[in-house]
N, C-alpha and C positions, 0 to 999 in steps of 0.2 A: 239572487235571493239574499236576504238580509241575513246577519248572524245574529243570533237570539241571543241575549246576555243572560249568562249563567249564573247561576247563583250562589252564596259562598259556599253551602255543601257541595257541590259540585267542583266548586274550583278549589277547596281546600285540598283533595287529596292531590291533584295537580299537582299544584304549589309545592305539597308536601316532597313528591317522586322527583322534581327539579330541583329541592334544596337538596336531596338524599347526592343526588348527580353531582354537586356543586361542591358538598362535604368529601366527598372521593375524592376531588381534585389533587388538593396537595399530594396526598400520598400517590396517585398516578404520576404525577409531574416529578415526584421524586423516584418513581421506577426506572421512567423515561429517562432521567437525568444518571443514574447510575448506568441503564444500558447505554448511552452514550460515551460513557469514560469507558466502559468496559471496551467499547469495538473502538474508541479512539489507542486505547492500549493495544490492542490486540492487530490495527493497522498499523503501528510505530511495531512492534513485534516485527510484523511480517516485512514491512520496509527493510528494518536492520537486518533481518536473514539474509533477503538480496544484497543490500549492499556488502555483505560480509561475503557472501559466495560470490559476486561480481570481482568483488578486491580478487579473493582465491583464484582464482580463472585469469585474474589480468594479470599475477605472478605466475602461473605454468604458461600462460601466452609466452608471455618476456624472455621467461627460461628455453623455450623452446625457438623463439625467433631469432635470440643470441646466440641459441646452439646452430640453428642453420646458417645465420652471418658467419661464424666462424669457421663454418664448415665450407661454404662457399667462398671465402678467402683462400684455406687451405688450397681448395682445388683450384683456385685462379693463380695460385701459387705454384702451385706444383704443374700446372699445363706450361707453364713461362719454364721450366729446369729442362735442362738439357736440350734447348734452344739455342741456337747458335745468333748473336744479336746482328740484326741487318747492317749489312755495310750501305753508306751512302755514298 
């Protein structure tokens, strides 16, 4: 079926509700653009929390795996005392 052309009353208000759409833009585009920075800030936030608690954790790891090297010397140390050295 054919489309029947309309006439300028009819396509003025059209026109009109698509330019109104069109005038929005900029200030939509500038919402979009500020929610943007906002959640790009707010992922650089949450990043650096991690990496700051990652650092924290890889310093008490360290402390604590040094303290067990040490501790397992001591005792690889102290199993060899009052050992009598093998004769060959």
């Amino acid at each position: 079926m054919p489309v029947q052309p309309r006439s300028v009353e009819e396509r003025l208000p059209m026109l009109e509700g698509q330019m109104q759409h069109l005038r929005d833009l900029p200030e939509r585009v500038t919402n979009l653009e500020s929610q943007f920075v906002q959640l790009r800030q707010e992922i650089r936030d949450g990043f650096s929390a991690i990496r700051s608690e990652m650092k924290e954790r890889f310093v008490e790891l360290s402390a604590q795996m040094r303290m067990l090297h040490e501790d397992a010397i001591t005792r690889i140390a102290t199993t060899g005392e009052g050992r009598r050295p093998k004769k060959r």
